[in-house]
C-alpha positions as CSV (number, residue, x, y, z in Angstrom):
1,X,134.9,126.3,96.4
2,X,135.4,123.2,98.3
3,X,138.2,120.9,96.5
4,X,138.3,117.5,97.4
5,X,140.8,115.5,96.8
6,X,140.2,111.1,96.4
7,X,142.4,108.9,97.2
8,X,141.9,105.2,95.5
9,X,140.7,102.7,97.6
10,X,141.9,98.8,96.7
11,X,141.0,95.9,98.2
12,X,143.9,93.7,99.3
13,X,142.0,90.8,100.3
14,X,143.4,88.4,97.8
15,X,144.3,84.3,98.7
16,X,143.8,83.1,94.4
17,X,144.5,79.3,94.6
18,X,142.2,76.6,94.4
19,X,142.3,75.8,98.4
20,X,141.5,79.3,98.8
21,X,143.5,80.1,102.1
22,X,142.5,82.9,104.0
23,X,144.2,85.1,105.9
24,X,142.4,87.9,108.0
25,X,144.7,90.6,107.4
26,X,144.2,90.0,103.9
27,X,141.1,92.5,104.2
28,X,142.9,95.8,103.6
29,X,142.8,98.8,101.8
30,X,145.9,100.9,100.3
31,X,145.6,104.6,99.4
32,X,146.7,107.2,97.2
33,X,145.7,110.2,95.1
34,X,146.0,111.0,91.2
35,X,144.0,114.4,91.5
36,X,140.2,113.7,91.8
37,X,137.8,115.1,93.7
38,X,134.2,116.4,93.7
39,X,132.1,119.3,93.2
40,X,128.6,120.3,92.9
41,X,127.7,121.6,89.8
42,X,124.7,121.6,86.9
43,X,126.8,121.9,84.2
44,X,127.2,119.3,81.3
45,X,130.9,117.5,80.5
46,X,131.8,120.2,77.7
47,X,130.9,123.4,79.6
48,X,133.0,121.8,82.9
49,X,135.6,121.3,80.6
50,X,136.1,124.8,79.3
51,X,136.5,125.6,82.6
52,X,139.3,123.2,82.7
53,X,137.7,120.3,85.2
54,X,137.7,116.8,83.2
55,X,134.7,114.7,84.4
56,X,136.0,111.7,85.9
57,X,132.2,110.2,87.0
58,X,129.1,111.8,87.0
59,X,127.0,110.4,90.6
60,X,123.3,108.8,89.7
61,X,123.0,108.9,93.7
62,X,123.1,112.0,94.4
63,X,122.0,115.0,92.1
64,X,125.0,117.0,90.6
65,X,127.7,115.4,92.4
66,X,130.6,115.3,89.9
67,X,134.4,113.8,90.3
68,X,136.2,115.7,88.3
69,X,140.4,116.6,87.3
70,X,141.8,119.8,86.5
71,X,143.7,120.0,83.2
72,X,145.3,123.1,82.1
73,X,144.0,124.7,79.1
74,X,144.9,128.2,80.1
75,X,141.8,129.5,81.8
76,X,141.2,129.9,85.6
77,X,138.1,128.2,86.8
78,X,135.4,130.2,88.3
79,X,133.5,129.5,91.8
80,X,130.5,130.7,90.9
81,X,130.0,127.4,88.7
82,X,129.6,125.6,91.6
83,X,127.1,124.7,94.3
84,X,127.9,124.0,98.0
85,X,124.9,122.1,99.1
86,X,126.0,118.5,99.7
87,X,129.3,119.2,101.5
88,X,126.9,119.7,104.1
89,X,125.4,116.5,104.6
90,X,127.7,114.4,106.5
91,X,128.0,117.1,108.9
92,X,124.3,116.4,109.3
93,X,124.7,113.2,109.4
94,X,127.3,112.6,112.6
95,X,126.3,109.6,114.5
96,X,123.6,109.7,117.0
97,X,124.5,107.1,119.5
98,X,122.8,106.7,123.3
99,X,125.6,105.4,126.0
100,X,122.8,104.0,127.8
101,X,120.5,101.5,126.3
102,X,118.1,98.7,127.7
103,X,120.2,96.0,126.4
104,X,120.5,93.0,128.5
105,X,123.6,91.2,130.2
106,X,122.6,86.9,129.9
107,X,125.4,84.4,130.5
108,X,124.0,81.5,127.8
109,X,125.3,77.7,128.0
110,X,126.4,77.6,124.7
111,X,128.1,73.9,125.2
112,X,126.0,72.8,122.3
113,X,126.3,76.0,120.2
114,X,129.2,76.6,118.5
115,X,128.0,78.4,115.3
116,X,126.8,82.6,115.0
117,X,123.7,81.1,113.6
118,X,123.0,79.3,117.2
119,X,124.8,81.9,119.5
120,X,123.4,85.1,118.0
121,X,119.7,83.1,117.4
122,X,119.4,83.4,113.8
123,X,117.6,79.7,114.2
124,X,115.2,80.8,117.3
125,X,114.4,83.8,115.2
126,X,113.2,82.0,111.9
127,X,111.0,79.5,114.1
128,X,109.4,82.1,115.8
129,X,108.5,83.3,111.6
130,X,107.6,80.0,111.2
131,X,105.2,79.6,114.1
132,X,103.7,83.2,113.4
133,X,103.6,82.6,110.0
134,X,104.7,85.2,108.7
135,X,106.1,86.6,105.6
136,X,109.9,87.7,104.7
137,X,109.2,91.1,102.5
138,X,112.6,91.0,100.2
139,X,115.7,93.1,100.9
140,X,118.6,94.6,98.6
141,X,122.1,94.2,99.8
142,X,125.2,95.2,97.8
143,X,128.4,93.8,98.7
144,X,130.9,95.9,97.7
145,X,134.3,93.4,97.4
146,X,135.7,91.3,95.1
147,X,132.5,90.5,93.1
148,X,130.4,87.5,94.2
149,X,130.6,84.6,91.6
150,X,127.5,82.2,91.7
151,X,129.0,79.6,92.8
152,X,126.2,77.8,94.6
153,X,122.8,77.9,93.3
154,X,121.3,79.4,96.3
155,X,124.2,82.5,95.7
156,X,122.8,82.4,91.8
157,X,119.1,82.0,92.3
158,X,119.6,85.4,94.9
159,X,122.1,87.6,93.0
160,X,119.8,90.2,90.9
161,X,122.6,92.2,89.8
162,X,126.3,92.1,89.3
163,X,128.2,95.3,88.3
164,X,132.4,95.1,87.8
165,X,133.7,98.7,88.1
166,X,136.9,97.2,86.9
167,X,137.0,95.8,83.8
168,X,138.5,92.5,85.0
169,X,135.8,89.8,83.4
170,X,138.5,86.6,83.6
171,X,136.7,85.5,86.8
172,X,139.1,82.4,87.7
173,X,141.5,85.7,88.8
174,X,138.6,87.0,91.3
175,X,139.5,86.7,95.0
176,X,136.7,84.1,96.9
177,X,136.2,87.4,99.6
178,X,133.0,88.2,98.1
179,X,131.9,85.2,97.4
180,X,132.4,83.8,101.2
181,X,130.1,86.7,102.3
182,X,127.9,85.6,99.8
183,X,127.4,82.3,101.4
184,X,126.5,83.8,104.7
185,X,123.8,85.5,103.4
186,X,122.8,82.9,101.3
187,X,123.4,79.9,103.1
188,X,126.0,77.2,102.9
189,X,125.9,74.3,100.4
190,X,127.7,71.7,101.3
191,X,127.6,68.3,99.2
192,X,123.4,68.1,99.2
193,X,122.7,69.8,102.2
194,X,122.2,73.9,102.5
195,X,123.3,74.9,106.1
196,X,122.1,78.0,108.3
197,X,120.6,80.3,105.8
198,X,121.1,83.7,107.7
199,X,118.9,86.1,105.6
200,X,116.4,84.1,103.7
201,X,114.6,87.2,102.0
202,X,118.0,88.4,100.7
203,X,118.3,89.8,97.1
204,X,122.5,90.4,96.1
205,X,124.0,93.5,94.1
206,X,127.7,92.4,93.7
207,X,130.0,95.7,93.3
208,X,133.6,94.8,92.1
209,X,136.6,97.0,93.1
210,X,139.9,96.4,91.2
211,X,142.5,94.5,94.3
212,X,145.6,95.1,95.1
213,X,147.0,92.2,93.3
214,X,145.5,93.4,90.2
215,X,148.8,96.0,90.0
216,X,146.6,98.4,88.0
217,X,147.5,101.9,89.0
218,X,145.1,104.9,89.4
219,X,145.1,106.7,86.0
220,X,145.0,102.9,84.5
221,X,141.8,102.1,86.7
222,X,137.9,102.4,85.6
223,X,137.0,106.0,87.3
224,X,140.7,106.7,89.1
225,X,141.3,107.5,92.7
226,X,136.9,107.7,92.2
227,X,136.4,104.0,91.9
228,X,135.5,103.4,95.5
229,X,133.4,106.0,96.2
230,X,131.8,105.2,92.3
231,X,131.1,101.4,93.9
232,X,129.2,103.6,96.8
233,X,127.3,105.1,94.5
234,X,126.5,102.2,92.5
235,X,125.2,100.4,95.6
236,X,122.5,103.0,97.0
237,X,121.3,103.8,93.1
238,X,121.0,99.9,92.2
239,X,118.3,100.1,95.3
240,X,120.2,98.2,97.9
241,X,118.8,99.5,101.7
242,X,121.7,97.6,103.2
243,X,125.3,98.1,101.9
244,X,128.1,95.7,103.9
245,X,131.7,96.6,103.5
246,X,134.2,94.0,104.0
247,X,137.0,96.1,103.9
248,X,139.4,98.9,106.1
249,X,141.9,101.0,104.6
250,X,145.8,101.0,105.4
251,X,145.5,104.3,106.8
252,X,143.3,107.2,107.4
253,X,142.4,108.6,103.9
254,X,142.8,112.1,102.7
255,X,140.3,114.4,104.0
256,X,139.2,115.0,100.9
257,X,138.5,111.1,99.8
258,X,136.6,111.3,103.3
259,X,134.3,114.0,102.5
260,X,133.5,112.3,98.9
261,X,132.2,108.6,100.5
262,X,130.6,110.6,103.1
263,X,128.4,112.7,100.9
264,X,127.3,109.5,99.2
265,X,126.9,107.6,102.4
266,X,125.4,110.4,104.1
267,X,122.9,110.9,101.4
268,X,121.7,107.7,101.2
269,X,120.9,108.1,104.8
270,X,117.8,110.0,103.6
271,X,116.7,106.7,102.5
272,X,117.3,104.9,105.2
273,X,120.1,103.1,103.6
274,X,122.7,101.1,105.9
275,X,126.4,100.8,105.7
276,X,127.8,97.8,107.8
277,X,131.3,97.8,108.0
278,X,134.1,95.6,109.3
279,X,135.7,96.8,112.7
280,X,139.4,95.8,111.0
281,X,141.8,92.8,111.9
282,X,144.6,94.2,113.5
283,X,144.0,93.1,116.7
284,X,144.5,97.1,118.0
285,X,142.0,99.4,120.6
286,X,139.9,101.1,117.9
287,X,139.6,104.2,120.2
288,X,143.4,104.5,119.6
289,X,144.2,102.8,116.4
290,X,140.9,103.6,114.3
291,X,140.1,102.4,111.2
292,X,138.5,103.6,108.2
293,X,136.1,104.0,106.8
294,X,134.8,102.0,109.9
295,X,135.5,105.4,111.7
296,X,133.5,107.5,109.6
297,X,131.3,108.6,112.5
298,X,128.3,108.6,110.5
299,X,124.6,107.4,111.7
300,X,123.9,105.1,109.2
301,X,127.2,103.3,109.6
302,X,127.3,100.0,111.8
303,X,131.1,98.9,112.7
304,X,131.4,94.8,113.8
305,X,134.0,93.2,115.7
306,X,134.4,89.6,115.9
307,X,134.3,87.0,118.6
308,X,135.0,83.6,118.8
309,X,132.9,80.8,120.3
310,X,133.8,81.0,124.1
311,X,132.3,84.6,123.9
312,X,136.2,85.9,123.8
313,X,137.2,88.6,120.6
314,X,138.8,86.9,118.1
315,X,142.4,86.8,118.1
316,X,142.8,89.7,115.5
317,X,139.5,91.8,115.6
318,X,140.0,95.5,116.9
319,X,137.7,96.1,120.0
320,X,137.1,99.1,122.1
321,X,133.6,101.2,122.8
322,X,133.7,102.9,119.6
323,X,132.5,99.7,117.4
324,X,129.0,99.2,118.3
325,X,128.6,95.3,118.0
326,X,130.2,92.4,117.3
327,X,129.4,88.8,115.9
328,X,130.9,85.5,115.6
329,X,132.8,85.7,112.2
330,X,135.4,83.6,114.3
331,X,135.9,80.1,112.1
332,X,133.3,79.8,110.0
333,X,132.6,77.4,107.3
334,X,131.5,79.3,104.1
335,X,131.3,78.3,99.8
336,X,134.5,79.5,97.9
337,X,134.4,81.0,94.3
338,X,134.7,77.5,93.0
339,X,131.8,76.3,95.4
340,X,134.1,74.5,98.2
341,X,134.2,74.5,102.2
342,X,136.5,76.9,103.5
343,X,137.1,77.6,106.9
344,X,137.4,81.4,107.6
345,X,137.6,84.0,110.0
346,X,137.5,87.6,110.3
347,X,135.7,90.8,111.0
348,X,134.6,90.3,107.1
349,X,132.6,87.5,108.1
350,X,131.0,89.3,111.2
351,X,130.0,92.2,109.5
352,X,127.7,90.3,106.9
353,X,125.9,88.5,109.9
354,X,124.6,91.9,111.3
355,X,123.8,93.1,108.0
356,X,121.5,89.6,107.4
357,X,119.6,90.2,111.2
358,X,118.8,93.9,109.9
359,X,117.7,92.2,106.2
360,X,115.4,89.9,108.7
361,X,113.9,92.9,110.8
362,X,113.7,95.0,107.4
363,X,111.9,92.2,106.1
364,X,109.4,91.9,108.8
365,X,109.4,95.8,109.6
366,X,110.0,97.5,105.9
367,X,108.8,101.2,107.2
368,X,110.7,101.4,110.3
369,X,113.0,104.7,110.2
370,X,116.6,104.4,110.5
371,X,116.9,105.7,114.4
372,X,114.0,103.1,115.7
373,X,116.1,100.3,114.1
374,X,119.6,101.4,115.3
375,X,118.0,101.6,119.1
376,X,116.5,97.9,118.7
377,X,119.4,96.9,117.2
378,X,121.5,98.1,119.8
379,X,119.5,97.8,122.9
380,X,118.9,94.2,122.5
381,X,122.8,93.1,122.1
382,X,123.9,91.1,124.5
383,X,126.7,92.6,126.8
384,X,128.3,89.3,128.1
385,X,131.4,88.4,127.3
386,X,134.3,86.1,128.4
387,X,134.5,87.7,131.9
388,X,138.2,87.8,131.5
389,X,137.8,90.9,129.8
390,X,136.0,92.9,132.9
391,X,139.0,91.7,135.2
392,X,141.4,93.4,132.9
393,X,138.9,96.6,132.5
394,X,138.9,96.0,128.6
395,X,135.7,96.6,126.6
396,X,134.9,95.1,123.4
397,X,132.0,96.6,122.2
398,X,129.8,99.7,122.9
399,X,127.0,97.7,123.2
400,X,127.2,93.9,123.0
401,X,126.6,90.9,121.0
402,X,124.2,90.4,118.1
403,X,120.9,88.9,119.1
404,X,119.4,88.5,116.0
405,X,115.3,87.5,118.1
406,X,115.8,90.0,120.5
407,X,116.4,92.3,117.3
408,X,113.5,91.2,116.0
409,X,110.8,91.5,119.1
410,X,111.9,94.8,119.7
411,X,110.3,95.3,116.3
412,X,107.4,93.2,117.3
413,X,106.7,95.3,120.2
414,X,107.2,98.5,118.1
415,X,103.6,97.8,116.2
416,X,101.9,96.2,119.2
């Protein structure tokens, strides 16, 4: 029998006053353990536990996944109770990724482009819709984070479904994380105006994790050391086909909290379901200093630096050839939980903006399988940066920038 092990994951991204000051490091994830882990198994609650395994959470993702705890009642378990099927799957699922693709190398004047929305052509994309006319099929996304709060009514009018693993319902206590990525995918409001819209066909799922600040500890929390990977689970069964993650731990999780995300990310893979997923704000080489679960090394997971405006990384995005893209999550303006500017900056923010390109070319290409939209995604970035970086023989990214209309007509030319 395989025994796995979770370890809690809690978000410690957490700036609760009403400027909402945000600090990029404030994106983190602590560990630890209080016994959980997962098994395969048919049987019901009362016949695990006369084997002694306490059902922790039952998975609606995928079929007889089961967190459980051992208690002692005085009677061993037995292995032939349980099924070994989906330990497999994220060992078929490692990450298929070309070193070579078409994607182009084009130094841009961007003197009068100072925004992601400009730089990565979010606005040349949605004129080309325009002109075409053409129409935006919806798209699920599930932040998993803080829990959005409508603060905005283009957030409200897109959020379909909020679920709080955590019990916390006083929302004035909520970090604005969730919320800011919201806004990117929703657009801006600021006093009358609504400002660069990234994925207009959007529909939210908010997921809420209990935070570090919420001092709540493991065998006081909704599901345990399961909550994260119960978030996971929530996501890909409430129908979401793009799921962004906001979020990298303190340190590399137990290999047996590994294995449990990756069977639920890995089987959602089937589906063609997407995990974006922050590159981490340390400032560090990711081939040296990974991050997790950014380092997952599974195909359906996307990692995202940032960069900044002059094409340079961010000051305290991790770089290096194992994160595939990056974006410009470098000092953007985005809605708080109480509706206000702020000014933020962070892998967070980058991660959201690849996630609404792929809601766009989801939109416009709903049947494309997951391995024709990684290689479009991919092959078009753009691979210039600052060229300060090439003097010192540092890379940022595997592949590039996002391009959001390159993206796209690479899926135009798929069905021509």
């Amino acid at each position: 029998m395989y025994k796995y092990i979770l370890l809690i994951f809690i978000l410690n991204a957490i700036f609760l006053c009403s400027c909402s000051k945000f600090n990029p490091f404030d994106d983190k994830v602590q560990t630890s353990s209080d016994g959980a882990y997962v098994i395969e198994t048919g049987m019901t609650d009362e016949e695990l536990l006369s084997y002694g395994q306490n059902v922790v959470y039952r998975f609606k993702s995928v079929p007889n996944m089961v967190a459980v705890k051992e208690i002692n009642i005085g009677k061993q378990s037995h292995n032939y109770i349980y099924l070994t099927n989906i330990y497999n799957l994220p060992f078929e699922n490692i990450k298929i990724r070309m070193n070579s693709l078409n994607n182009y190398k084009i130094q841009t004047d961007l003197s009068n482009c100072n925004s992601s929305y400009c730089e990565a052509n979010f606005d040349k994309t949605y004129s080309e819709i325009s002109a075409k006319n053409l129409t935006l099929n919806p798209v699920n996304v599930a932040i998993i984070d803080s829990g959005v709060i409508p603060a905005t009514i283009q957030i409200k009018n897109n959020l379909v479904s909020s679920y709080n693993l955590t019990g916390i319902i006083d929302t004035s206590s909520w970090s604005s994380h969730a919320t800011y990525i919201a806004s990117i995918f929703t657009g801006i409001t600021k006093g009358n105006s609504l400002l660069n819209v990234y994925a207009k066909n959007v529909k939210l799922n908010s997921v809420k994790i209990n935070f570090a600040e919420d001092n709540i500890s493991d065998d006081m929390k909704n599901y345990g050391s399961m909550q994260l990977a119960a978030a996971l689970d929530t996501a890909v069964y409430s129908g979401a086909k793009i799921v962004n993650l906001s979020l990298s731990y303190l340190q590399e999780p137990d290999q047996n909290v590994e294995m449990a995300e990756k069977i639920v990310i890995s089987n959602a893979s089937k589906s063609g379901v997407i995990f974006i997923v922050a590159a981490g704000n340390d400032g560090n080489n990711f081939n040296k200093f990974p991050t997790y679960p950014a380092a997952y090394n599974l195909n359906n997971m996307i990692t995202v630096a940032s960069h900044a405006y002059n094409l340079s990384l961010a000051s305290s995005s991790n770089y290096g050839d194992s994160i595939e893209l990056s974006a410009q999550g470098s000092q953007i303006d985005l809605n708080s939980k109480n509706g206000s500017i702020d000014t933020v900056g962070g892998t967070s923010f980058s991660g959201p903006l690849v996630a609404s390109a792929i809601s766009i070319y989801l939109g416009l290409f709903p049947n494309t399988d997951l391995n024709t939209l990684l290689n479009h995604l991919f092959s078009s970035a753009n691979s210039y940066y600052n060229p300060i970086y090439s003097s010192k023989n540092i890379t940022l990214t595997k592949y590039g920038r996002l391009d959001t209309k390159a993206f796209i007509d690479l899926g135009f030319s798929n069905i021509q």
